[in-house]
GUBA-483457 format. One line per field, with one value per residue: residue in one letter; x, z, y of N, C-alpha, C, O in turn; residue number from 1. Coordinates in steps of 0.1 Angstrom, whole numbers, plus 2048, in hexadecimal, padded with zeros to 3 digits. Layout:
type	[A_...]
nu	[X_...]
nw	[Z_...]
nv	[Y_...]
cau	[X_...]
caw	[Z_...]
cav	[Y_...]
cu	[X_...]
cw	[Z_...]
cv	[Y_...]
ou	[X_...]
ow	[Z_...]
ov	[Y_...]
seq	[NUM_...]
***
This chain:
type	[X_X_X_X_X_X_X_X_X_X_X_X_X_X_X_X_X_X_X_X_X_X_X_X_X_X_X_X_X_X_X_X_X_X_X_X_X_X_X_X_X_X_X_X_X_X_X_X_X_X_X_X_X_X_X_X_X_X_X_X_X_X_X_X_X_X_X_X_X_X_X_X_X_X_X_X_X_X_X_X_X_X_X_X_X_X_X_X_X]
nu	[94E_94B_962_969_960_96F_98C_98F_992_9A7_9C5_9D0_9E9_9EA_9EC_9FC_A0E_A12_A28_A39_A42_A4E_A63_A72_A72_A87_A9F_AC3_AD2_AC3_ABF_AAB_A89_A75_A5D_A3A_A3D_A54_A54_A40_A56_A65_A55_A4D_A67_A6A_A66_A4C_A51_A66_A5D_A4D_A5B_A6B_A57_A48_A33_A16_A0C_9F3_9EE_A07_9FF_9EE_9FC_A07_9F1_9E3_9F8_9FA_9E1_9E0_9F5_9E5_9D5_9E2_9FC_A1E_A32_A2D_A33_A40_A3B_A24_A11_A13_A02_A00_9F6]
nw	[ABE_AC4_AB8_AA6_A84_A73_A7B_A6D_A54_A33_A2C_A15_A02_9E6_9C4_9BD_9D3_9DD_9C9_9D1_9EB_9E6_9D4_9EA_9FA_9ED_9EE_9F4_A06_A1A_A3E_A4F_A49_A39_A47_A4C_A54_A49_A2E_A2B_A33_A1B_A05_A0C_A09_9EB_9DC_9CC_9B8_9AD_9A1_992_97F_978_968_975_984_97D_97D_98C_99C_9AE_9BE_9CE_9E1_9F9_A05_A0B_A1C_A31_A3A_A3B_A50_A64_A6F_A71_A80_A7F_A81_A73_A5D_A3C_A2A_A32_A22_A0B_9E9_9D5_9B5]
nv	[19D_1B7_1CC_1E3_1EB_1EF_1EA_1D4_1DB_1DA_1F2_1FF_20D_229_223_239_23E_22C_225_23B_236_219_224_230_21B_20D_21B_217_224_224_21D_217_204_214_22C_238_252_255_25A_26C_283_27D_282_2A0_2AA_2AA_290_28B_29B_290_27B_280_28D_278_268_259_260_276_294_299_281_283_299_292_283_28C_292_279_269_279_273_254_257_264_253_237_23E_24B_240_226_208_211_202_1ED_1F7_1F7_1EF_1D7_1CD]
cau	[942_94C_96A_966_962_97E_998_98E_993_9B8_9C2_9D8_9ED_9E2_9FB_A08_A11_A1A_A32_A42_A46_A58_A71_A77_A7C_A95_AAC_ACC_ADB_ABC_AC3_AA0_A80_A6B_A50_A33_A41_A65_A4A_A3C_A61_A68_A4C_A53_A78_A67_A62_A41_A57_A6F_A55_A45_A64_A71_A4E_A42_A24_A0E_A08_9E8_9F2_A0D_9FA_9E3_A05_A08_9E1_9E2_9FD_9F2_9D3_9E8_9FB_9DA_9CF_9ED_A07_A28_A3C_A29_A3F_A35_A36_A19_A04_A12_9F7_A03_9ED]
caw	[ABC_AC6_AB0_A9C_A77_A6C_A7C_A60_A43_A31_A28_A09_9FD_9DB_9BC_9BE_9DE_9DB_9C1_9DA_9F6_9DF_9D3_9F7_A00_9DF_9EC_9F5_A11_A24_A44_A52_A43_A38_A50_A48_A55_A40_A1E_A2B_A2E_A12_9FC_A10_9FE_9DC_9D5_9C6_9A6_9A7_99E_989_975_974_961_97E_98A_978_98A_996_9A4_9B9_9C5_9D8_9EC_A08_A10_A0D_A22_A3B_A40_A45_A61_A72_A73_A79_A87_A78_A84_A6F_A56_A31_A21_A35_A20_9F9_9E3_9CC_9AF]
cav	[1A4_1C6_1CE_1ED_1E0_1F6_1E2_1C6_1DE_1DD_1FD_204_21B_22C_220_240_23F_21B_228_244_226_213_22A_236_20D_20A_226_211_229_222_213_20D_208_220_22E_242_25F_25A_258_27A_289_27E_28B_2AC_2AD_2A9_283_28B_2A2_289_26C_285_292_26A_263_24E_261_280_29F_295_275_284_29F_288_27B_28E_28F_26E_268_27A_26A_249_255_266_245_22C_242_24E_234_214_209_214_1F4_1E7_1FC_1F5_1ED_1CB_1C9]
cu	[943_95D_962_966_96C_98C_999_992_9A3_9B5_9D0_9E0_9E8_9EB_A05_A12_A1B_A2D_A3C_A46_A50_A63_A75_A7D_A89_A9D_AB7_AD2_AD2_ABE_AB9_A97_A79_A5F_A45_A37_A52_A5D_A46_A48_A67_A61_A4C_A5D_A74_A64_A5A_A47_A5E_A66_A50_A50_A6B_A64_A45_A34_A22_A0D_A00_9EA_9FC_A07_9F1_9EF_A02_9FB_9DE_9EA_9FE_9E8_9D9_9EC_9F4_9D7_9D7_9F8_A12_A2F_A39_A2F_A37_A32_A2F_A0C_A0A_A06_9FD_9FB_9F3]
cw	[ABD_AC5_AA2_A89_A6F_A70_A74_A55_A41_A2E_A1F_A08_9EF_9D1_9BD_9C8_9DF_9D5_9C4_9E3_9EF_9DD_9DF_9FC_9FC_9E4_9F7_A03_A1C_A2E_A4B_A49_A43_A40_A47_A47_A4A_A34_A1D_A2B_A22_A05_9FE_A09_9F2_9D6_9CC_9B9_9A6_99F_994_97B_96E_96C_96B_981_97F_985_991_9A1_9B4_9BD_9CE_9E4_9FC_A10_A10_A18_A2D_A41_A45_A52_A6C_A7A_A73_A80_A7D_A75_A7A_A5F_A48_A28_A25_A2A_A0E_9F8_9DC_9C3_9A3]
cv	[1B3_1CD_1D8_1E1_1E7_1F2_1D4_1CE_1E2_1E8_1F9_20E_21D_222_228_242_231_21B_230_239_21F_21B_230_228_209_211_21D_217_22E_216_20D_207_211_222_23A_250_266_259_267_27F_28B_285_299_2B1_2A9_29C_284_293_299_281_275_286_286_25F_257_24E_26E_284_29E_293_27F_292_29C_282_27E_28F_283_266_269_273_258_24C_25A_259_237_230_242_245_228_217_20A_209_1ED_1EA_1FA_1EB_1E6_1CB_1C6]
ou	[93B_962_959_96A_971_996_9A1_995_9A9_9A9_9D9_9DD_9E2_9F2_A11_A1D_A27_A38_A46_A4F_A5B_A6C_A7F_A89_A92_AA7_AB3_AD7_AD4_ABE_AB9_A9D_A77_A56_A48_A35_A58_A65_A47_A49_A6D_A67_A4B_A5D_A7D_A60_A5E_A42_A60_A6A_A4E_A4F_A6F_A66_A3E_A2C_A2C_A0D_A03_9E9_9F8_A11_9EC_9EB_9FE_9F9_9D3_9E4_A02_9E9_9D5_9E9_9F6_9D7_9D0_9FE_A11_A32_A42_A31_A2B_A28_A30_A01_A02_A01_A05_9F1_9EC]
ow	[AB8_ACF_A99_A85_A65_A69_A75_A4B_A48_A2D_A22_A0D_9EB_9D7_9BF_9C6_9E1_9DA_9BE_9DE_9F4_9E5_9DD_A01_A02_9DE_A02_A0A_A25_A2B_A4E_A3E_A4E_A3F_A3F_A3D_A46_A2D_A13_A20_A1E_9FD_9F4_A03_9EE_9CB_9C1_9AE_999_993_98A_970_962_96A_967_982_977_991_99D_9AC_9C0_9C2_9D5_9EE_A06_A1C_A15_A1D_A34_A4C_A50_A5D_A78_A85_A76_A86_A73_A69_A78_A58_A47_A21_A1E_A2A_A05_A00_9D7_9C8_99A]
ov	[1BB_1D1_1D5_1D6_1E2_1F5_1CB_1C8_1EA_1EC_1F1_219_213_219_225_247_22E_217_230_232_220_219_238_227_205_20E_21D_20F_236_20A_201_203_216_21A_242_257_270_254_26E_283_295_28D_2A1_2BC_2A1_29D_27F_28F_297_280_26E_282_286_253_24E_245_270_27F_2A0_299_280_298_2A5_27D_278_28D_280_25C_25F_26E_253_247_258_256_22C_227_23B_242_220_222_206_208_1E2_1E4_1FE_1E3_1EE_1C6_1C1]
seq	[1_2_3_4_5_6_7_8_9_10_11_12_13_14_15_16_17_18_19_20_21_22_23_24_25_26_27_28_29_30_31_32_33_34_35_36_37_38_39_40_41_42_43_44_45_46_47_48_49_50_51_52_53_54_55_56_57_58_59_60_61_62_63_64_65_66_67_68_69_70_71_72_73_74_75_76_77_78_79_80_81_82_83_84_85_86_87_88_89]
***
């Protein structure tokens, strides 16, 4: 009865985001998994032109990453692993 109602709502990642996550999981000479905070590093060192220049994402799109990303790790911490949050559809 007294459980916030925001610990019932999933949260997502966007597609685009979905679609940085992914190609951060795919990279072979990764030895953990991907955390929030290695999603934001990586969009830092340019992911967001890569995905753009490799026809993946539009400018838009990846210009919403890192504020989106952000707002994940306000609100689950760096640490939580990023494939909790792909979006399947």
């Amino acid at each position: 009865e007294s459980a916030a109602a925001i610990d019932f709502v999933a949260v997502y990642a966007s597609e685009a985001l979905s679609r940085a996550i992914e190609t951060v999981m795919d990279d072979d000479s990764r030895e953990n998994p991907p955390t929030l905070a290695t999603i934001r590093e990586a969009l830092a060192c340019g992911l967001g032109a890569r995905l753009i220049g490799d026809g993946v994402l539009e400018d838009d799109e990846a210009d919403l990453l890192m504020p989106e990303i952000e707002e994940l790790i306000m609100r689950f911490d760096a640490e939580a692993l990023a494939e909790n949050f792909l979006r399947y559809e």
